[in-house]
ChimeraX commands (.cxc) that place a marker at each C-alpha (Angstrom):
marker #1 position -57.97,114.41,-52.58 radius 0.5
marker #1 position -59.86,111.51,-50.68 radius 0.5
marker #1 position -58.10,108.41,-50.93 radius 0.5
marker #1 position -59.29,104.46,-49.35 radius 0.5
marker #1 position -56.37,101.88,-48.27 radius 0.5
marker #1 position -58.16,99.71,-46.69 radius 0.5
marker #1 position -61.17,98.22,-48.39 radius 0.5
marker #1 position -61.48,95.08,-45.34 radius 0.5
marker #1 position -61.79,96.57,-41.82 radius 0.5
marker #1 position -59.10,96.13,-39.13 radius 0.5
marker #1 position -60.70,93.56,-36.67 radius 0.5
marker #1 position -59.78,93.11,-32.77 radius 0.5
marker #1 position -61.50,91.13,-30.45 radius 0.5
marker #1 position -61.62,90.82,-26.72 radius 0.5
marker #1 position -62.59,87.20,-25.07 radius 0.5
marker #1 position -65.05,86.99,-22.00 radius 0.5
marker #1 position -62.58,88.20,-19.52 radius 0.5
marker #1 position -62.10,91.75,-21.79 radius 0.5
marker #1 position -59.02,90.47,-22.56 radius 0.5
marker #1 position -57.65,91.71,-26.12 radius 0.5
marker #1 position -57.70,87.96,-28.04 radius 0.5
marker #1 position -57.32,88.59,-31.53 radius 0.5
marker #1 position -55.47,91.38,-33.68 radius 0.5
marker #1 position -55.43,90.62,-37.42 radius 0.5
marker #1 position -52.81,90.90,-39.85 radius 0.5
marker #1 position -53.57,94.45,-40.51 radius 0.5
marker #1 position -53.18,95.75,-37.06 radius 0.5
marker #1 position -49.20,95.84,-37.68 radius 0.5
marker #1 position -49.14,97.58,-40.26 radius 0.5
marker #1 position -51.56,100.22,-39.30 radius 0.5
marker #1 position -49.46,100.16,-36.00 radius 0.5
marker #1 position -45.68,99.97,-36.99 radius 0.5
marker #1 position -43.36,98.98,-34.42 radius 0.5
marker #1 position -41.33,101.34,-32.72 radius 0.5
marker #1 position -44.48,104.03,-33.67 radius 0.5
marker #1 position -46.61,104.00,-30.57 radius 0.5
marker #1 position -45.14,101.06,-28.11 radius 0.5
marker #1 position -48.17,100.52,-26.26 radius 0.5
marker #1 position -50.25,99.62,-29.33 radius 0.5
marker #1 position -48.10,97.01,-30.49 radius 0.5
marker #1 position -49.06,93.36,-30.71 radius 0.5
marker #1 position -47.16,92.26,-28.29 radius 0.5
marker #1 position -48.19,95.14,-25.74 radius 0.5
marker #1 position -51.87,94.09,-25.88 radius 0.5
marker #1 position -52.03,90.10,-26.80 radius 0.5
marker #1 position -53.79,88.99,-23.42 radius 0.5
marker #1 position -53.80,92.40,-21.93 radius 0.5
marker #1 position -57.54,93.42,-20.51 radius 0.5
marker #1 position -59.13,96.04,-22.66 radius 0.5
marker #1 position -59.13,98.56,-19.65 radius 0.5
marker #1 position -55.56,99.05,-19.67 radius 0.5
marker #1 position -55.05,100.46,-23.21 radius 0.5
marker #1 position -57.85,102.80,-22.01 radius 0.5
marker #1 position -56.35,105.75,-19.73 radius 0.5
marker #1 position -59.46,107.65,-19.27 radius 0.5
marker #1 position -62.38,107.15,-16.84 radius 0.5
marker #1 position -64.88,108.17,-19.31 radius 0.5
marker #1 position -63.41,106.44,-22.50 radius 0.5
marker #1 position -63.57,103.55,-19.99 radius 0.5
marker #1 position -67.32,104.00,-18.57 radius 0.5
marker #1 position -68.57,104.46,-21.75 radius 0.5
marker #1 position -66.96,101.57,-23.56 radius 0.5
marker #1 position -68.60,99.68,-20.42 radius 0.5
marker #1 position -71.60,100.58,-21.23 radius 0.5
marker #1 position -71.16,99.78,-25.15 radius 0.5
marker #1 position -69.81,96.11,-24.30 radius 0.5
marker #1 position -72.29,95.20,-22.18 radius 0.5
marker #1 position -75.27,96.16,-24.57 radius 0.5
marker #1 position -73.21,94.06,-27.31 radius 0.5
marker #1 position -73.44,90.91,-24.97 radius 0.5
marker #1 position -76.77,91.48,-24.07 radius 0.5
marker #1 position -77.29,90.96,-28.33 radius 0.5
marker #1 position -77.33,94.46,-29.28 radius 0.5
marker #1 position -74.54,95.45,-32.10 radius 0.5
marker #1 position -73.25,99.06,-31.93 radius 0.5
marker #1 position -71.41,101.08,-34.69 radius 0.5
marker #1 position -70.08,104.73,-35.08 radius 0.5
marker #1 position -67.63,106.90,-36.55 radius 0.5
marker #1 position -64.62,108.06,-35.18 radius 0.5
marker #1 position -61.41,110.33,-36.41 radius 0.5
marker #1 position -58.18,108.71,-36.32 radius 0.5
marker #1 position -55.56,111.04,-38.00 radius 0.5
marker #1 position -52.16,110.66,-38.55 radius 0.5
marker #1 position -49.74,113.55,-38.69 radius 0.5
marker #1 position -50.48,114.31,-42.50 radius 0.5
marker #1 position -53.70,112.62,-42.95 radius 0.5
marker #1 position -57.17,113.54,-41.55 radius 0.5
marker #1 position -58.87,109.84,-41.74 radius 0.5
marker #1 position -62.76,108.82,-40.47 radius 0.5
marker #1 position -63.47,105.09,-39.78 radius 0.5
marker #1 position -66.45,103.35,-39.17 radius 0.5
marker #1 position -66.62,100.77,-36.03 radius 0.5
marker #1 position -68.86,97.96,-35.83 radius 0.5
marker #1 position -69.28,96.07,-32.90 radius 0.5
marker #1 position -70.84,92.44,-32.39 radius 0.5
marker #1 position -71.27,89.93,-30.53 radius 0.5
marker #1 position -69.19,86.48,-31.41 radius 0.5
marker #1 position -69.24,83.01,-29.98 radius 0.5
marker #1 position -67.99,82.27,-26.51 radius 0.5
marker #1 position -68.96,85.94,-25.77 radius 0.5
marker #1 position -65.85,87.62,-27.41 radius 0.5
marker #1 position -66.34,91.11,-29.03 radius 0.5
marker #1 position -65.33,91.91,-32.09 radius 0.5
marker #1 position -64.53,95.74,-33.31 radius 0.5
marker #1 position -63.95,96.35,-37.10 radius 0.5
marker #1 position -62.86,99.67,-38.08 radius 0.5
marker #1 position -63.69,100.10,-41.79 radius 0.5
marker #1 position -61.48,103.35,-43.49 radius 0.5
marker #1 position -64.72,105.53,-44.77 radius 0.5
marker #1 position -62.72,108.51,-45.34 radius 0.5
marker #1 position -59.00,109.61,-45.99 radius 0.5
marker #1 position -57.24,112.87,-47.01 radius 0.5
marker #1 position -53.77,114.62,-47.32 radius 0.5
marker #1 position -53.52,117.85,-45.37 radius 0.5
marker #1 position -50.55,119.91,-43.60 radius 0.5
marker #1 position -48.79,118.12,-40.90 radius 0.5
marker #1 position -49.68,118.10,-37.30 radius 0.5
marker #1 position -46.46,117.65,-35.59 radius 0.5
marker #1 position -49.18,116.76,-31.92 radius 0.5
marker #1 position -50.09,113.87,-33.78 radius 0.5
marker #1 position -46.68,112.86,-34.63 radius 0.5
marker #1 position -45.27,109.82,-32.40 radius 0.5
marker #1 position -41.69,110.38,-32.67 radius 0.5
marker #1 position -40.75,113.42,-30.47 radius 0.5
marker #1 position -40.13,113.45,-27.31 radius 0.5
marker #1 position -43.31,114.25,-24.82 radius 0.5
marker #1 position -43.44,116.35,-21.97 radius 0.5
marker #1 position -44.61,114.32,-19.64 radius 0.5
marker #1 position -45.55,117.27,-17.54 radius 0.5
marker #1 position -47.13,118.79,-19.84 radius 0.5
marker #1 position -51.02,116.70,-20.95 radius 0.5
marker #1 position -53.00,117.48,-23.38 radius 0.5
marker #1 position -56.54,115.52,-23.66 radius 0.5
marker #1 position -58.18,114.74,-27.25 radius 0.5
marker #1 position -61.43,113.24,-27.57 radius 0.5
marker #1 position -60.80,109.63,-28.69 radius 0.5
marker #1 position -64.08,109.95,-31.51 radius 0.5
marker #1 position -63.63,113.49,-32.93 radius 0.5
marker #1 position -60.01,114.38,-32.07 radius 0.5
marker #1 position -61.29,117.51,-30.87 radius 0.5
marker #1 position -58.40,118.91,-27.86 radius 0.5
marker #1 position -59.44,120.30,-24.68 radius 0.5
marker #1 position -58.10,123.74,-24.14 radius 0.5
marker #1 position -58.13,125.05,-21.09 radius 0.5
marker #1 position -61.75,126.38,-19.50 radius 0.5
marker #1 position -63.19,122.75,-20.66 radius 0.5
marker #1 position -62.92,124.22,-24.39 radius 0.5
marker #1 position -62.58,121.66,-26.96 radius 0.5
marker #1 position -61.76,122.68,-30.53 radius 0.5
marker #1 position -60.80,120.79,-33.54 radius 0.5
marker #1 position -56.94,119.57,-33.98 radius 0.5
marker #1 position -56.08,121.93,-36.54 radius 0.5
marker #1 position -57.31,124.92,-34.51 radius 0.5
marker #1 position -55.69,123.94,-31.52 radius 0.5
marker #1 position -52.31,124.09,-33.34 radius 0.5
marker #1 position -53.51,127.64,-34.76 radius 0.5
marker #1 position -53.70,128.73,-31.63 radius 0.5
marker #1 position -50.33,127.88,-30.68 radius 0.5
marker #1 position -48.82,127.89,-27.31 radius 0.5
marker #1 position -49.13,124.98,-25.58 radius 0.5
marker #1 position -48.88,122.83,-28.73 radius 0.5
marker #1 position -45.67,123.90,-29.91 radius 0.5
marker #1 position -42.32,123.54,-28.39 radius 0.5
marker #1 position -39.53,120.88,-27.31 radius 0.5
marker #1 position -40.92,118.53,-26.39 radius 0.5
marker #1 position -44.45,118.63,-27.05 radius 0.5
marker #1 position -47.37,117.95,-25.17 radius 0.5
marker #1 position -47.93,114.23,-24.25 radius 0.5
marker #1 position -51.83,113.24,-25.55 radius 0.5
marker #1 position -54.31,111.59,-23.44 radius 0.5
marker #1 position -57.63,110.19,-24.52 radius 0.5
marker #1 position -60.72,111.61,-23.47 radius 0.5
marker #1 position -64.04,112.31,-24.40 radius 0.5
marker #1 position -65.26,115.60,-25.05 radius 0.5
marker #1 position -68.70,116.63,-24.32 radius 0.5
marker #1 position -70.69,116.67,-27.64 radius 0.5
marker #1 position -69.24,113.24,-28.34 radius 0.5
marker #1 position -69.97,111.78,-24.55 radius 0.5
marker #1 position -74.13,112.93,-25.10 radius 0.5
marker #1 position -73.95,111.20,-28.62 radius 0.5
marker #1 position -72.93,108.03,-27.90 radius 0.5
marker #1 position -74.37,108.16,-24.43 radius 0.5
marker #1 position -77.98,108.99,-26.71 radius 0.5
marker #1 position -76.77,106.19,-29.11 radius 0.5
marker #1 position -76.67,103.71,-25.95 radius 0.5
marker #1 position -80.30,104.53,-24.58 radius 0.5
marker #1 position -82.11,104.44,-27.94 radius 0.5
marker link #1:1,2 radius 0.2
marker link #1:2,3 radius 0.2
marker link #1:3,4 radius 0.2
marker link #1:4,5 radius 0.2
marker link #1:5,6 radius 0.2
marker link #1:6,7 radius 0.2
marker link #1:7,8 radius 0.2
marker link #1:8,9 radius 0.2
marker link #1:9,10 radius 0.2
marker link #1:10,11 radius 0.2
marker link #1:11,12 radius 0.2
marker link #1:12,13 radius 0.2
marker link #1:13,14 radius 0.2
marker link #1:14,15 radius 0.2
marker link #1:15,16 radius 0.2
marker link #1:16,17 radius 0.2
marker link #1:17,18 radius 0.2
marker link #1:18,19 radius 0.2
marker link #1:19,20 radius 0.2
marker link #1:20,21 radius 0.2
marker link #1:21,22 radius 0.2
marker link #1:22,23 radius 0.2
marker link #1:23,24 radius 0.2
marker link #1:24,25 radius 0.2
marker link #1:25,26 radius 0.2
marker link #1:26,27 radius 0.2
marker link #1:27,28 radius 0.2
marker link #1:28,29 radius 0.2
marker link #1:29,30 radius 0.2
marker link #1:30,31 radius 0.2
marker link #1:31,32 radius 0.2
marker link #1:32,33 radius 0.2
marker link #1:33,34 radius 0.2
marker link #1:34,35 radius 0.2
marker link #1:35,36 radius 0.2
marker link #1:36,37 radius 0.2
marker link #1:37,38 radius 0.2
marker link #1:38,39 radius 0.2
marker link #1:39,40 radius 0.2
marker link #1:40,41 radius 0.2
marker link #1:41,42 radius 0.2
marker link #1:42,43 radius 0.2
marker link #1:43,44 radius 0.2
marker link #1:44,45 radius 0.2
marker link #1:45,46 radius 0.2
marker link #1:46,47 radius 0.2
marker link #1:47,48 radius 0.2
marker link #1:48,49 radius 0.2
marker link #1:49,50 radius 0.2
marker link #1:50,51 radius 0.2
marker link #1:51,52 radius 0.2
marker link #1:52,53 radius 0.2
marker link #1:53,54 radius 0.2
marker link #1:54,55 radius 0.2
marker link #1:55,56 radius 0.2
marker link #1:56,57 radius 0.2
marker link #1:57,58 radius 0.2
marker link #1:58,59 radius 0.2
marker link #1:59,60 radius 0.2
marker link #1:60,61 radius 0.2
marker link #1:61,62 radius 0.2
marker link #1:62,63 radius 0.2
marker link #1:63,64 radius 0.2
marker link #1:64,65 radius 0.2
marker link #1:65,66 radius 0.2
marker link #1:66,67 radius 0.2
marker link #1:67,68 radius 0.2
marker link #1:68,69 radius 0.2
marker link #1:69,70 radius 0.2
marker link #1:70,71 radius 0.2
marker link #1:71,72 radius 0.2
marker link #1:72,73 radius 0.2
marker link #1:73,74 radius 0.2
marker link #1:74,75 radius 0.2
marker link #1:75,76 radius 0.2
marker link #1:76,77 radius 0.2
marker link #1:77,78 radius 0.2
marker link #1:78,79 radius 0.2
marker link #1:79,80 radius 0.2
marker link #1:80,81 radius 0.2
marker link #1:81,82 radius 0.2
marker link #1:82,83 radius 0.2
marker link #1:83,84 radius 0.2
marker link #1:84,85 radius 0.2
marker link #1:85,86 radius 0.2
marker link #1:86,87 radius 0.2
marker link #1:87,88 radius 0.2
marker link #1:88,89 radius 0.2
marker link #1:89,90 radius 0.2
marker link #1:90,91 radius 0.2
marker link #1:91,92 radius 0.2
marker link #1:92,93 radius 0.2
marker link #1:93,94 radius 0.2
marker link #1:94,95 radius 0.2
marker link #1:95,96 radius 0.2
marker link #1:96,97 radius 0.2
marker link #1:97,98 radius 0.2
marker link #1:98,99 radius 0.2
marker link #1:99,100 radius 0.2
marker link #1:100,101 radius 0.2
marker link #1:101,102 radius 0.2
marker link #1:102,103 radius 0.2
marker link #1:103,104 radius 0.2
marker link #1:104,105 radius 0.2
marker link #1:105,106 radius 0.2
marker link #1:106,107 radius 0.2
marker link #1:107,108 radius 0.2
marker link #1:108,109 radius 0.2
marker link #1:109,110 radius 0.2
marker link #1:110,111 radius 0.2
marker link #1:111,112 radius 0.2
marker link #1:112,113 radius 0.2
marker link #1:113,114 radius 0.2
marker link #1:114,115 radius 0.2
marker link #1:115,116 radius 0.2
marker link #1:116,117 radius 0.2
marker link #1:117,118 radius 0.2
marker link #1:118,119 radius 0.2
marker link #1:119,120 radius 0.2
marker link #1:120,121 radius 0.2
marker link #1:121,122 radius 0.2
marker link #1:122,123 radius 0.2
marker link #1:123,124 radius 0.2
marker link #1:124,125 radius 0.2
marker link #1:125,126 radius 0.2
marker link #1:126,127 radius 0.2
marker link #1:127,128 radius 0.2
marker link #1:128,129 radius 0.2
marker link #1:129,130 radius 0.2
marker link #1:130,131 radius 0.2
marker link #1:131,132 radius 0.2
marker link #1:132,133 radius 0.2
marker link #1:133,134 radius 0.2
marker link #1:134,135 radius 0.2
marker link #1:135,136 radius 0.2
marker link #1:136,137 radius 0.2
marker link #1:137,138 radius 0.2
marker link #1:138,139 radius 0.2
marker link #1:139,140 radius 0.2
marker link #1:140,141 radius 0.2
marker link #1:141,142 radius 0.2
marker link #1:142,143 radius 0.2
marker link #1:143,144 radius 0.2
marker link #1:144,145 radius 0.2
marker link #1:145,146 radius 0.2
marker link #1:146,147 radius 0.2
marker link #1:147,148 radius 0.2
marker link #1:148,149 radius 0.2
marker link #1:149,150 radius 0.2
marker link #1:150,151 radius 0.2
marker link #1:151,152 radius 0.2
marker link #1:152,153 radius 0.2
marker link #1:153,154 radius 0.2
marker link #1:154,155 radius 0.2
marker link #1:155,156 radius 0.2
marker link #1:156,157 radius 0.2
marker link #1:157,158 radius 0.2
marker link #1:158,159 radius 0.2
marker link #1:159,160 radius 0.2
marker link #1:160,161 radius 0.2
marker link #1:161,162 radius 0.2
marker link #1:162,163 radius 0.2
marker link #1:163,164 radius 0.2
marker link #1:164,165 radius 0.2
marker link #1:165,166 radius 0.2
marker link #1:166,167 radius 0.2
marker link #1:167,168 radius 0.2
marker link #1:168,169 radius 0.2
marker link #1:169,170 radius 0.2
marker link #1:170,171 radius 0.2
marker link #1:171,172 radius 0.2
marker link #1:172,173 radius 0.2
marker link #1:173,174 radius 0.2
marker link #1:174,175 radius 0.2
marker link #1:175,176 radius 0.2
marker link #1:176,177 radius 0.2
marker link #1:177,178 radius 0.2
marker link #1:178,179 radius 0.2
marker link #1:179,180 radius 0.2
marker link #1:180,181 radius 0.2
marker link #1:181,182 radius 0.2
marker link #1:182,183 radius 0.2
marker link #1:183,184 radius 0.2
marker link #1:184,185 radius 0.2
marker link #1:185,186 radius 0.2
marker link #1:186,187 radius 0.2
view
């Protein structure tokens, strides 16, 4: 079954500096505290952009999308953002406001129940040994070989996504989604 909660989007914005600015109401409870630390209001209020962003290549090519949005050019896609029980697609829009912030609004365009994914769970313990890359717009993991497969196969597959503790995640960007957006950007 496909359920919406959200019918307004959940808005950030970063100032001129790349600074996160803004988080609206909604961001707390789509982040509860104690959940995942680093994404908690008070872990990014004034904190550059850049830092919530671990990979090089999530970095580069947000880069690239902020500086087409100042230059006056708005940019949107979708992106998977699933919880441990719920796969979920969102929309983001990016513009341009005054005093050259950004704004991104994620917009809920999808949502449904399905059997949990203890990976995408944030209350285990992580091995922090132990890193596991998923592409921050499809949520596809990298196995090894530069093989990226959806979530749900990955934890078919077993092995490296089971155990105590599991895996810690790190964004990436795997390649299908890098030539999209990077295709998106030139056109």
């Amino acid at each position: 079954m496909v359920r919406l909660r959200h019918a307004a989007p959940l808005v950030y914005r970063i100032d001129a500096g790349d600074r996160i600015s803004y988080l609206d109401p909604e961001w707390s409870a789509e982040h509860p505290a104690g959940a995942w630390p680093r994404l908690e209001p008070g872990n990014l209020l004034g904190r550059p952009l850049w830092d919530s962003l671990g990979d090089a290549t999530v970095r580069e090519l947000y880069r690239a999308i902020i500086a087409r949005v100042r230059a006056g050019r708005a940019f949107k896609f979708c992106y998977r953002c699933d919880t441990p029980d719920r796969g979920r697609l969102y929309g983001m829009k990016i513009r341009l406001c005054p005093e050259n912030e950004v704004e991104f609004a994620s917009t809920l365009q999808r949502e449904q129940a399905r059997p949990a994914i203890a990976l995408l769970d944030p209350a285990p313990a992580r091995d922090d040994r132990h890193v596991v890359a998923m592409c921050s717009w499809c949520q596809r993991i990298a196995l090894p070989v530069d093989y990226w497969v959806p979530i749900e196969e990955a934890m078919l597959l077993g092995g490296c996504m089971e155990g105590d503790p599991l895996p810690r995640l790190e964004a990436g960007v795997c390649p299908p989604c890098q030539r999209r957006l990077s295709r998106q950007l030139r056109a």
